[in-house]
N, C-alpha and C positions, 0 to 999 in steps of 0.2 A: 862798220858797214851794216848798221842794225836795218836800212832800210832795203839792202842790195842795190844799194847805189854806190860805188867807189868814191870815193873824194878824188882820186888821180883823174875821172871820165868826168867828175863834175867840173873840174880845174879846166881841163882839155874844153871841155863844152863852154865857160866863161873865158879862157882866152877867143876860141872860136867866133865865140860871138861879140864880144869888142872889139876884136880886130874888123869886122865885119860890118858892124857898126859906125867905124871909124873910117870905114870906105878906104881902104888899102887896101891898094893893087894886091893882087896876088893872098891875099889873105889867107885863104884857106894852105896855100901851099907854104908860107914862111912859119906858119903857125907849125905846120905839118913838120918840117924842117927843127924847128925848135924843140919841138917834143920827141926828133929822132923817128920818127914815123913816117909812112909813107901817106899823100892826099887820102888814098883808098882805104888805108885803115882809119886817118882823120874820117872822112864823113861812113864809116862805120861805127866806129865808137861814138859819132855823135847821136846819129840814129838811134844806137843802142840805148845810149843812156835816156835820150829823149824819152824815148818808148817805157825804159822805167820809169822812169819821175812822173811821167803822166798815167801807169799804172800805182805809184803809193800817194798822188795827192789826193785820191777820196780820207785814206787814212791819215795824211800831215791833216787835212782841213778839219776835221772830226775829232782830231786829238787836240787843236788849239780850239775848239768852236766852242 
């Protein structure tokens, strides 16, 4: 986790968002379901992580630039 991003929030965040993509009912809640979680911490942890990654992509872009 060198960037303070988890791989388990990043996982979370890529099921998240293919199932959403994928236009399934209920998505956000079976996803929620699978990971053991409840919606409310599902669109927490995504938040969260969102909010990192788009805090270190100055630095992912500048390190492959």
């Amino acid at each position: 986790m060198r960037s303070g991003v988890g791989a388990e929030d990043v996982a979370l965040l890529i099921a998240t968002e293919c199932s959403r993509d994928r236009q399934r009912r209920r998505a956000d809640q079976k996803i929620a379901s699978a990971y053991g979680i409840t919606t409310r911490t599902l669109y927490r942890r995504r938040s969260r992580t969102l909010t990192a990654l788009r805090g270190v992509a100055p630095q992912y872009l500048a390190a492959v630039a």
